[in-house]
KOLGUKOL-731247 format. One line per field, with one value per residue (C-alpha): residue in one letter; chain; x, y, z. Coordinates in steps of 0.25 Angstrom, whole numbers, plus 5000, padded with zeros to 4 digits. Example, Ala and Ser with C-alpha at 12.3 -4.5 7.8 and 13.67 -1.06 7.14 Angstrom:
% residues 2
drenti	c(a,s)
zaza	c(A,A)
x	c(5049,5055)
y	c(4982,4996)
z	c(5031,5029)
END
This chain:
% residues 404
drenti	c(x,x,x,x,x,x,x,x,x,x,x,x,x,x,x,x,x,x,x,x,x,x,x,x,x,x,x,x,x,x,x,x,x,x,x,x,x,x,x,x,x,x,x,x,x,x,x,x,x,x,x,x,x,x,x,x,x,x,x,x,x,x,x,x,x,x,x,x,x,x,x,x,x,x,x,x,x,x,x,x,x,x,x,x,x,x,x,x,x,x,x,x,x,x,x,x,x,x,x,x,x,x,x,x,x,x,x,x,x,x,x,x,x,x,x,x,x,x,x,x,x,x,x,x,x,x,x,x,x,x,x,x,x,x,x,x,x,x,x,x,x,x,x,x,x,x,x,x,x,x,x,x,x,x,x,x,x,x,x,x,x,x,x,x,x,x,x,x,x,x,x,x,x,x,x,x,x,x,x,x,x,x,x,x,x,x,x,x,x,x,x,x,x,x,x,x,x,x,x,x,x,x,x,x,x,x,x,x,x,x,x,x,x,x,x,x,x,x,x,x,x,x,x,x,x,x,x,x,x,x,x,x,x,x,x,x,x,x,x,x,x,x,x,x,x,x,x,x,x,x,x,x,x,x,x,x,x,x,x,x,x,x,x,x,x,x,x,x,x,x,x,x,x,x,x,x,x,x,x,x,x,x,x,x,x,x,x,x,x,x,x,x,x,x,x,x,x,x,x,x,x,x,x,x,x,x,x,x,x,x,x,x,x,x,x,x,x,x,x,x,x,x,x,x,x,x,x,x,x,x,x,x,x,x,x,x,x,x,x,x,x,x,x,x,x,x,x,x,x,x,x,x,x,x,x,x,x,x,x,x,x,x,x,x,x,x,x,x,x,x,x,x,x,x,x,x,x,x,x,x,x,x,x,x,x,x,x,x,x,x,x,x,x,x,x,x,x,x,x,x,x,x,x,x)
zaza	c(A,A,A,A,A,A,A,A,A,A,A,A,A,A,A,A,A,A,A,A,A,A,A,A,A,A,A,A,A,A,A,A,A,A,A,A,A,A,A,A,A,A,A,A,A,A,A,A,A,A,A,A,A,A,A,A,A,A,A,A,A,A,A,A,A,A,A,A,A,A,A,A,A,A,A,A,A,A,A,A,A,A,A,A,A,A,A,A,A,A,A,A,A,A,A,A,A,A,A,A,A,A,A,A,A,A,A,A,A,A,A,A,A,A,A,A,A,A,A,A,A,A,A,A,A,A,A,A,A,A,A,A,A,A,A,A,A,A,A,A,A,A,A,A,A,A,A,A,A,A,A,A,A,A,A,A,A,A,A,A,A,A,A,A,A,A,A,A,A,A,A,A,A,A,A,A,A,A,A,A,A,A,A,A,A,A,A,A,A,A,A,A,A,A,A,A,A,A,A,A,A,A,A,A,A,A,A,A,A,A,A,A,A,A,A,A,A,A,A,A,A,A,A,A,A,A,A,A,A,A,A,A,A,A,A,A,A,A,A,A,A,A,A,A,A,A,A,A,A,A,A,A,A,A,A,A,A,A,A,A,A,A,A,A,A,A,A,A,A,A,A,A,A,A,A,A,A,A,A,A,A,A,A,A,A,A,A,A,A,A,A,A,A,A,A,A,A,A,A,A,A,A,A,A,A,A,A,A,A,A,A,A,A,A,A,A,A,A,A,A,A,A,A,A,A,A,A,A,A,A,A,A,A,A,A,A,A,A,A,A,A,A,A,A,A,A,A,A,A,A,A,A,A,A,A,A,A,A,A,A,A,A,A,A,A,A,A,A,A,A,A,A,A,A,A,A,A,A,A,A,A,A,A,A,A,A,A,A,A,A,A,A,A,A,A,A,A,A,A,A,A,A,A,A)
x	c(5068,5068,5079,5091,5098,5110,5113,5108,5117,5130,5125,5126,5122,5125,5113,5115,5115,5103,5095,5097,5094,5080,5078,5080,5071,5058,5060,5061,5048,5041,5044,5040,5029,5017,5014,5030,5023,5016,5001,4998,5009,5021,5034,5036,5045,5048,5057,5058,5069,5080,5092,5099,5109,5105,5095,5105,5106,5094,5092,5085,5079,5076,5065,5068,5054,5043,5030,5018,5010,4998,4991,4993,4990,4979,4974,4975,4967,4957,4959,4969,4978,4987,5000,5013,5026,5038,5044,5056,5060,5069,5074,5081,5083,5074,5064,5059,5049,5043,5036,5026,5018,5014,5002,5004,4998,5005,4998,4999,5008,5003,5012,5013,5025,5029,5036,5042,5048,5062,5062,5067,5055,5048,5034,5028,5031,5021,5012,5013,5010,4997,4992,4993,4986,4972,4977,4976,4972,4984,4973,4969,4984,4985,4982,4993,5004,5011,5024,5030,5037,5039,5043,5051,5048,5057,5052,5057,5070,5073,5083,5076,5065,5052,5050,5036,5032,5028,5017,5003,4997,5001,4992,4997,4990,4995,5001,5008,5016,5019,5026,5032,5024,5017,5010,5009,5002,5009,5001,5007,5000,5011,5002,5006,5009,4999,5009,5001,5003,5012,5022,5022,5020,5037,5038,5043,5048,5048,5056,5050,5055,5051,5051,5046,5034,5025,5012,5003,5006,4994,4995,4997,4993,5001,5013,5020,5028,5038,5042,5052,5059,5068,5078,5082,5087,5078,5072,5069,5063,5069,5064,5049,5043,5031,5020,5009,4995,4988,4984,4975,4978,4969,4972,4956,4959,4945,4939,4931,4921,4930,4932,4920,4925,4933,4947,4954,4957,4970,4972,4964,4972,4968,4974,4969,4974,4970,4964,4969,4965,4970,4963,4971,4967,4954,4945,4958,4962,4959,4950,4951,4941,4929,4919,4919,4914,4911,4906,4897,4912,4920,4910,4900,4886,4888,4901,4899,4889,4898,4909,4899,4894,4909,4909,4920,4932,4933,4946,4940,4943,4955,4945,4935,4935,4923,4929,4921,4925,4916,4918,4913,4902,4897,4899,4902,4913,4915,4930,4931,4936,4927,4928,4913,4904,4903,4914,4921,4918,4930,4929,4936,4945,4954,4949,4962,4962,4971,4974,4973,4983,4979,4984,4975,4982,4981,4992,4986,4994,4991,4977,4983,4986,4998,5000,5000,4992,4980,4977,4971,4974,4967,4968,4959,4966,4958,4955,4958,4963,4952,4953,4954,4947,4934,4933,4928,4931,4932,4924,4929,4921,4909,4918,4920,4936,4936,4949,4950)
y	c(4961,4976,4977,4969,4984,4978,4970,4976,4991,4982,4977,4986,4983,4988,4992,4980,4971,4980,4978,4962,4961,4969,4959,4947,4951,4956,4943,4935,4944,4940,4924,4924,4915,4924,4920,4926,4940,4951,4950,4964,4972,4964,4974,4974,4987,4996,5008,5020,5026,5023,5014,5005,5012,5027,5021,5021,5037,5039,5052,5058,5071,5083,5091,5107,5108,5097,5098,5098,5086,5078,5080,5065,5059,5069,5063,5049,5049,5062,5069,5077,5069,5069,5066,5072,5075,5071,5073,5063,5060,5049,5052,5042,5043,5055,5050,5055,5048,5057,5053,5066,5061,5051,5047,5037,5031,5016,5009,5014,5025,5032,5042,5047,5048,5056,5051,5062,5056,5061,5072,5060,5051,5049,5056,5059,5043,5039,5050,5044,5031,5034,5041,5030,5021,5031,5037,5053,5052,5050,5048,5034,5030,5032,5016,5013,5019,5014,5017,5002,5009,5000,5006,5003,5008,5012,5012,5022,5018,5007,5006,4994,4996,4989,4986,4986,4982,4988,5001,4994,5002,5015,5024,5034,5049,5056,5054,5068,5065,5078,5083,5066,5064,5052,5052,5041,5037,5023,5017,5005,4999,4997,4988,4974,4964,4967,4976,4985,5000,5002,4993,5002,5016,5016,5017,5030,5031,5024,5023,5021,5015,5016,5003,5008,5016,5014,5011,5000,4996,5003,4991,4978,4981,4970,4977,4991,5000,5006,5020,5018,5007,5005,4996,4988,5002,5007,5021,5025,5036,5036,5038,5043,5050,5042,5051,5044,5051,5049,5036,5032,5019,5012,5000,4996,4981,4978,4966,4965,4954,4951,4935,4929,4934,4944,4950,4962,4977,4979,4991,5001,5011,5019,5032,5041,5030,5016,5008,4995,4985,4974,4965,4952,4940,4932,4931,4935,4920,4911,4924,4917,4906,4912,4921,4936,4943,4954,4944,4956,4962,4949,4940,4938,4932,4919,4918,4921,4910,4899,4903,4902,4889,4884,4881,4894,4896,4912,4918,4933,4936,4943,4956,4954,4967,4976,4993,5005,5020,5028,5042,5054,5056,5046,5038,5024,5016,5001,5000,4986,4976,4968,4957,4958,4965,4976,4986,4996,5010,5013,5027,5025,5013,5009,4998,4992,4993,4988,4974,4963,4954,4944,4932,4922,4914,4901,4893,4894,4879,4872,4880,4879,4892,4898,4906,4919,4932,4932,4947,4953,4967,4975,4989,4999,5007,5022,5024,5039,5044,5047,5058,5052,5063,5060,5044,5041,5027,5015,5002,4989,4975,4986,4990,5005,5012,5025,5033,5045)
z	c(4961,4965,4977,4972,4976,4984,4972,4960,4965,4963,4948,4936,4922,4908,4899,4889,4904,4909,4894,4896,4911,4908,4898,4904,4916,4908,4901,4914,4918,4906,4906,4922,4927,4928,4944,4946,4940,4947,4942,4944,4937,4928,4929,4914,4918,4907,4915,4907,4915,4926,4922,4931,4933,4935,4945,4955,4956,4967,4970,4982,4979,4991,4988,4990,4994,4999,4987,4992,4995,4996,4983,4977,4992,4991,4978,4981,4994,4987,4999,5008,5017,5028,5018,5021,5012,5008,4998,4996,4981,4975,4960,4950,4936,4934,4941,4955,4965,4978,4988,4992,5001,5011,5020,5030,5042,5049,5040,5028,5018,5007,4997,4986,4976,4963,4953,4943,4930,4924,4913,4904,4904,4894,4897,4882,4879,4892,4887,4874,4879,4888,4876,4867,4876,4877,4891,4891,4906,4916,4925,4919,4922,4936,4941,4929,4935,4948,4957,4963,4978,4989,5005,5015,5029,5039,5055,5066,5072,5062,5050,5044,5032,5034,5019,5013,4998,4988,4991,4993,4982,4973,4965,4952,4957,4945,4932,4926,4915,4911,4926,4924,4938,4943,4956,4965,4979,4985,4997,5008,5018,5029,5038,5030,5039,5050,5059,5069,5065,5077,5072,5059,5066,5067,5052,5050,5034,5023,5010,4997,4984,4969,4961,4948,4941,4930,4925,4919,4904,4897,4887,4897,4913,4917,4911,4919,4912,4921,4921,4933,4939,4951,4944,4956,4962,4974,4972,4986,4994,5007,5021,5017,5031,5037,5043,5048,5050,5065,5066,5078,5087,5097,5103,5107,5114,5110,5108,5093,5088,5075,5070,5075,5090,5097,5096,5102,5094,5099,5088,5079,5071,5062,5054,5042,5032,5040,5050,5057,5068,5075,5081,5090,5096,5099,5087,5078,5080,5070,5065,5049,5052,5057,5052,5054,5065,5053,5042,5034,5030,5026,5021,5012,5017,5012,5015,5030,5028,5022,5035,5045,5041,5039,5024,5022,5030,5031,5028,5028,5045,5043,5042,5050,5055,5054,5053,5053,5055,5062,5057,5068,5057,5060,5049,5050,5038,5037,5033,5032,5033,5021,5013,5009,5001,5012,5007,5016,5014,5003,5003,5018,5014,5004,4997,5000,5013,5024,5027,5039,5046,5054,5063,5068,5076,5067,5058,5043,5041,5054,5058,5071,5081,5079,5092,5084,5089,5082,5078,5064,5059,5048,5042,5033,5025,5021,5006,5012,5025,5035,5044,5059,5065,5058,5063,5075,5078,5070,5072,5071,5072,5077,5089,5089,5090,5094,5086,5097)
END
């Protein structure tokens, strides 16, 4: 219900219609079958600033001088990283929203936003509020409060947007109510429907819009009490500069034991942030009905057993790939992928790592071939950004890969 812009900017409202129409759609919200609701957050919004109609005055602001980044990145990863600035800002109604930083590879953006709140909100009232719930940390409140910004990319030599949705995850850094700051770090994973990374490597900006910010209702989790909200209105920040760090491309055409056989390595890429790897044909066909050439990392032992013997259709092959990093220290780290109780090493990968696409040539209806190339592709994403220079090769399905 977000982007009726075309036809919502010829529509205009007087307060007593905007009172009854606010109404009527919180009433509707409440009276709605609960499968037609969100389970996770129930937008019960409650904006405490921005009406209708002076949501239209967007103002894009030019900074005299470029602030010094990388602390909140800095912050979030615990280390220094390779982020750069940028500085562009988007005010409405007092309110103003920057984009500092951003780190970024083909696969994946991350970056980091300040929201500065206008002189007229009410700061001592929120103050107020947390203290009369027991909260004299801001510190215990930072998984509480969230920022909703979706992006749209833009590739070289193209006026159309490739749209995405909503930022895979966001994280509140800072809360200083006296200085009206809130300081967030917003991450997407641009590798979503299985593209290779040099179908993405075109992408060159991005715009990114604010939808609202708030936090969790102290009182009821399921309720958010918002502190801005778009009002149907796009808040945008144009034409964001992206600058990806090295990423490192090898294209082995190397055959791997992977799905009970063998199929070919036709690409291993791998960049500060994340790892990815294709695999095509051969074993790839059919791949979901066999059991795993790497069974020790998808399957439980008696699992294993109950496939081997046929009693268990395994569904589990869509990550049968076995990934190490060998580091020039000689250390050696399981990245994944696993399914089972061995666990990748976490302090190297997120815990939410990655993803894998898949065809294996087969018609999920009819069980019959459908003529399709048969591939499957995965990716690990870093819990922080590792420093290329210090990985020597990485390993996958006990077959070593060289970076340099």
């Amino acid at each position: 219900m977000k982007r009726y812009t075309d036809a919502m900017n010829e529509v205009r409202f007087t307060p007593e219609e905007k009172q009854e129409l606010s109404a009527r759609l919180r009433q509707a919200a409440q009276s709605a079958p609960q499968h037609t609701r969100k389970p996770k957050r129930h937008r019960m919004r409650r904006a405490v600033c921005g009406a209708l109609a002076a949501a239209l005055a967007v103002t894009m602001l030019t900074a005299a001088a470029v602030p010094a980044f990388g602390d909140t990145l800095r912050a979030f990863f615990g280390m220094p990283v390779d982020a750069y600035g940028v500085g562009k800002s988007v005010e409405r109604d007092g309110w103003t929203f920057t984009v500092e930083e951003c780190l970024v590879d083909d696969n994946v953006l991350y970056t980091s936003i300040q929201v500065q709140m206008p002189e007229s909100f009410p700061i001592d009232e929120l103050k107020a509020e947390f203290q009369e719930n027991g909260i004299t940390d801001l510190n215990d409140l930072l998984d509480d409060f969230y920022i909703d910004a979706e992006i749209a990319l833009h590739a070289s030599g193209s006026e159309e947007e490739i749209p995405y949705p909503q930022l895979s995850d966001t994280s509140c850094m800072k809360i200083d109510l006296d200085n009206r700051t809130l300081d967030f770090v917003c991450f997407k994973q641009f590798h979503t429907t299985g593209q290779s990374s040099a179908q993405l490597s075109s992408i060159e900006s991005f715009d990114l819009s604010i939808q609202q910010v708030g936090f969790c209702s102290l009182n009821d989790n399921s309720q958010d009490i918002a502190l801005f909200q778009d009002n149907f209105y796009p808040l945008s920040i144009s034409d964001i500069p992206l600058q990806p760090v090295e990423t490192i491309y090898l294209t082995p055409n190397d055959e791997v034991p992977i799905y009970g056989g063998t199929s070919t390595l036709t690409s291993l890429s791998i960049s500060p942030l994340f790892v990815t790897v294709r695999v095509e044909g051969g074993s790839c066909y059919n791949h979901g009905w066999v059991l795993p050439t790497h069974p020790e990392y998808l399957l439980s032992p008696e699992t294993a057993r109950l496939i081997a013997e046929g009693k268990l259709e395994n569904t589990t092959c869509d990550c049968d790939f076995d990934l190490h990093l060998k580091y020039k220290d000689g250390r050696v780290v399981f990245i994944g992928h696993s399914l089972s109780d061995i666990e990748p090493d976490y302090s190297v990968v997120s815990s939410s790592s990655g993803g894998t696409y898949c065809e294996d040539g087969i018609d999920y209806r009819t069980k019959q071939p459908n003529g399709k190339d048969t591939y499957v592709s995965t990716s690990v994403r870093f819990a922080v950004p590792q420093d290329l220079g210090q990985i020597e090769s990485v390993i996958v399905c006990g077959k070593e890969y060289k970076l340099r």
